[in-house]
C-alpha positions in Angstrom: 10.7 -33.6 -50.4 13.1 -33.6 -53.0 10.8 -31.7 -55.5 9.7 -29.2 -53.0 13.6 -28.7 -52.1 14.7 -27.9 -55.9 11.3 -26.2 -57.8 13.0 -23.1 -59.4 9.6 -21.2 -59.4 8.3 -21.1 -55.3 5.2 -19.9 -56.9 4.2 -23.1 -58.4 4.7 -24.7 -54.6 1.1 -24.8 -53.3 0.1 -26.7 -56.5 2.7 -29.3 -55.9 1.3 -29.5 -52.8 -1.5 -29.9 -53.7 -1.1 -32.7 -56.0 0.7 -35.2 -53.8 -1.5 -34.1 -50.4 -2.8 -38.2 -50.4 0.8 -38.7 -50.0 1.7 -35.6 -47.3 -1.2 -36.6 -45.1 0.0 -40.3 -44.7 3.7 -39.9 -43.9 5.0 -41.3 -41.2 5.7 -37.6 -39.3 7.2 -38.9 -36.4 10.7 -37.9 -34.1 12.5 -40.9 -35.9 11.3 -40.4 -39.1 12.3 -36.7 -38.9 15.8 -37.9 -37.7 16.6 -40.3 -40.4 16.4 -37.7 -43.3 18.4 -35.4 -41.3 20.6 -37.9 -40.8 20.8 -39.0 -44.1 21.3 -35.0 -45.7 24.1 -34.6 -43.1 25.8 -37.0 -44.6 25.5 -37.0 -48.1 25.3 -33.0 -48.2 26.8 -31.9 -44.8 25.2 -29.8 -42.0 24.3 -26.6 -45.0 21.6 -29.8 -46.8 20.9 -30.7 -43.2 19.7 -27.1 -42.7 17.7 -27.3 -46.3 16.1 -30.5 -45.3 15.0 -28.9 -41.8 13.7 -25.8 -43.3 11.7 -28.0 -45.9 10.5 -30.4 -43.6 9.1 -27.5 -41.6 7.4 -25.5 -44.6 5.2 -29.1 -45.5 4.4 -29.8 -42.3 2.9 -26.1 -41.6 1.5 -26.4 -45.5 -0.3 -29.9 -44.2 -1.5 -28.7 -41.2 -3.3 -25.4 -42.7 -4.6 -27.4 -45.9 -6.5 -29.6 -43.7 -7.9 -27.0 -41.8 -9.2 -24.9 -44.6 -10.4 -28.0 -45.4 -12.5 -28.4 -42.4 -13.7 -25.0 -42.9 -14.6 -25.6 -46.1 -16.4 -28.6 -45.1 -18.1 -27.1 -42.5 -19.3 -23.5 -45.0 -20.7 -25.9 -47.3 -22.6 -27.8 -44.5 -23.8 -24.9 -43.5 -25.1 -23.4 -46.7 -26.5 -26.4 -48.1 -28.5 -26.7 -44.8 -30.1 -23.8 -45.4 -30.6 -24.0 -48.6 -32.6 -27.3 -47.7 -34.6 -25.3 -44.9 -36.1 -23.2 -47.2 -36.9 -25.4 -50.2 -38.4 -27.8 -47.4 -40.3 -24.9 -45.7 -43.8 -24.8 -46.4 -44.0 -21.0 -44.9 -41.7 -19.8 -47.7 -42.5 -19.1 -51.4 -40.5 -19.3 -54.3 -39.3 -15.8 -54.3 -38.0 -16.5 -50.7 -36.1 -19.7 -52.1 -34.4 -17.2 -55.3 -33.6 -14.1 -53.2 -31.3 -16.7 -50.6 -29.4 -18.9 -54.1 -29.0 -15.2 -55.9 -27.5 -14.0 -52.6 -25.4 -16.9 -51.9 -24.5 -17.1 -55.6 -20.9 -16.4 -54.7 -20.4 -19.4 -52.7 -21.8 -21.8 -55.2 -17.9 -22.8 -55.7 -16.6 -25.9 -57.4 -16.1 -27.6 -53.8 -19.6 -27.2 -52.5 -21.1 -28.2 -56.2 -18.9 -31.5 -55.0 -20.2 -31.5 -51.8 -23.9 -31.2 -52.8 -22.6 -34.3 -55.5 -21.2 -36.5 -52.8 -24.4 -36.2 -50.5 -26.4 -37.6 -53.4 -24.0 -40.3 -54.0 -23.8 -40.8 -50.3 -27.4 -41.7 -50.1 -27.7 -43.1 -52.6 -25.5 -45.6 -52.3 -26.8 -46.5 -48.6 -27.6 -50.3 -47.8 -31.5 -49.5 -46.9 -32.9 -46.8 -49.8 -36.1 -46.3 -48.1 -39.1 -43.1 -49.2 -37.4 -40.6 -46.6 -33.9 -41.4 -48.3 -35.4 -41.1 -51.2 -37.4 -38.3 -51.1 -34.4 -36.4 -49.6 -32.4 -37.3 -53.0 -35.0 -35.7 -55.2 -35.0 -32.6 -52.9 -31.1 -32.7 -53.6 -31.3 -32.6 -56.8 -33.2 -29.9 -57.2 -31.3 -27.8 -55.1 -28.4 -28.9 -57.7 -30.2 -27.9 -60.8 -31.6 -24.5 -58.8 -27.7 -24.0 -58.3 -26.7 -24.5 -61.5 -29.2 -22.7 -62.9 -28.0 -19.9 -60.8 -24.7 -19.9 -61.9 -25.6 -20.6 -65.4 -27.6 -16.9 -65.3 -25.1 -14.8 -66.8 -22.2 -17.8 -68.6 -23.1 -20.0 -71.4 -23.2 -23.4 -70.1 -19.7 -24.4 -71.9 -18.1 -22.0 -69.7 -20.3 -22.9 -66.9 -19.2 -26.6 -67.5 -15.8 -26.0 -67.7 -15.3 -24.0 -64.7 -17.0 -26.8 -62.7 -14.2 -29.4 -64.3 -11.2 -27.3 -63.3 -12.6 -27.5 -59.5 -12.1 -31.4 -59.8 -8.2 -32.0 -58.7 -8.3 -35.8 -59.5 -8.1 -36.3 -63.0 -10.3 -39.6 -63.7 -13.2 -37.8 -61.5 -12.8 -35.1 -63.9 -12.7 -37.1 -67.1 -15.6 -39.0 -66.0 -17.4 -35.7 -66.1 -16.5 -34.3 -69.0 -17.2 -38.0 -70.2 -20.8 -37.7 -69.3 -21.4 -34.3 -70.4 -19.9 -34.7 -73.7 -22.1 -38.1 -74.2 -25.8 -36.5 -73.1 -25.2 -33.3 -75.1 -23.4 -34.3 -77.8 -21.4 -33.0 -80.6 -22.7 -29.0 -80.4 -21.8 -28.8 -77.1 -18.4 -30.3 -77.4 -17.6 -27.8 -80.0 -18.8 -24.8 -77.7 -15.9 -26.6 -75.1 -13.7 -26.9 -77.7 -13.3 -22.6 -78.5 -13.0 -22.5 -74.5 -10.3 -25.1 -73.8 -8.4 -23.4 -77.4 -9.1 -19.5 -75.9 -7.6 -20.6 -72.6 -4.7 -22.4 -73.7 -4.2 -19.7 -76.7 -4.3 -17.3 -73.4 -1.8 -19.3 -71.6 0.9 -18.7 -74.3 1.2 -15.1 -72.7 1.3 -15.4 -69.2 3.0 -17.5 -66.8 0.1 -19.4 -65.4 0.5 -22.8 -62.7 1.8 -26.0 -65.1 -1.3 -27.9 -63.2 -4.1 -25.7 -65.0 -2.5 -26.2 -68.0 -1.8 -30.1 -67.6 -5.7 -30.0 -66.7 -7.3 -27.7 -69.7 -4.9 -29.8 -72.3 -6.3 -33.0 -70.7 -9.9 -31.9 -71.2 -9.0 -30.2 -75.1 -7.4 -33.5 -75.9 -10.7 -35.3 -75.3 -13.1 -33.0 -76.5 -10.9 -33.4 -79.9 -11.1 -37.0 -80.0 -15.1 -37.1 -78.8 -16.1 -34.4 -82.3 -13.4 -36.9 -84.1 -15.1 -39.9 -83.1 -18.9 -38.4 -84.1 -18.0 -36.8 -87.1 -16.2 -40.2 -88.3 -19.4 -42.7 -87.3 -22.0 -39.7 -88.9 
């Protein structure tokens, strides 16, 4: 609340939002809770913090209540497209040109939060107590679709800058190092380099405009690593 009430730059609002929704969606929103701050500004600030508080109090409850349902749009988009993405892989009436022609069109929506949500379906079956053929024959057909996607995408990017627009789309930060982690381990030192010139162009960029501190903070996270990864192989070679 309090660093919602004093950011200088409203701009960098939604990321703060962002950051700590865990913490917005779990409050305690209630009539008494509400009352207590504004009891508590009113007298440490009188009624003009009183007024702040309100007006704050308001702006992250509306900010809640729309996140989560974009999120359940969201949700409910990649659902859809990965549904029929399945349909037609698993359609013995349709050919591979059938199967292109929908991921070219639906290149687009290939976006960092349904490459997560195709991620977490694998993992969800995978992880199930029972693995039986169906389960698994459904996790091969998933990851398929995943490579067909990526494939996709990769068409016209190298795959560094393939890669690294798929890490910035991961907003917690060990989820995103563990990624990085693996992708720096299977293709090795090269490839790491090819991140490196990216994360040092972007940042180098960043110098002249005035971009949200939480890219930043993200793209130095990932430079840092890749440094120490080459430093690491070029020290055991």
């Amino acid at each position: 609340l309090e660093q919602v009430m004093t950011t200088s730059k409203p701009e960098h609002l939604p990321s703060l939002m962002t950051k700590n929704m865990d913490v917005l969606v779990n409050m305690p929103v209630n009539s008494t809770f509400i009352t207590n701050l504004l009891d508590e500004a009113e007298q440490s600030g009188g009624e003009e913090l009183q007024q702040n508080v309100m007006m704050t109090i308001e702006f992250m409850l509306s900010f809640v209540e729309e996140f989560v349902n974009q999120t359940k749009t969201i949700d409910d988009t990649n659902k859809h497209l990965l549904g029929r993405i399945f349909r037609e892989m698993t359609n013995k009436e349709s050919g591979e040109e059938q199967l292109d022609e929908l991921l070219e069109k639906e290149k687009d929506n290939f976006t960092p939060s349904f490459l997560r949500h195709l991620e977490n379906e694998c993992e969800r079956i995978s992880n199930a107590p029972k693995i039986t053929r169906e389960s698994t024959r459904l996790i091969e057909t998933l990851r398929v679709i995943q490579t067909r996607v990526l494939e996709e995408l990769g068409s016209d990017l190298g795959e560094g800058a393939l890669i690294l627009g798929q890490l910035m789309g991961y907003d917690d930060d060990n989820e995103r190092m563990a990624v990085l982690e693996a992708g720096l381990t299977v293709r090795g030192v090269g490839f790491a380099q090819d991140m490196l010139d990216l994360t040092e162009e972007a940042l180098e960029g960043f110098q002249k405009l005035e971009v949200d501190p939480e890219l930043v903070k993200r793209v130095k996270q990932l430079d840092t690593r890749i440094r120490d990864f080459i430093e690491e192989n070029n020290i055991l070679q």
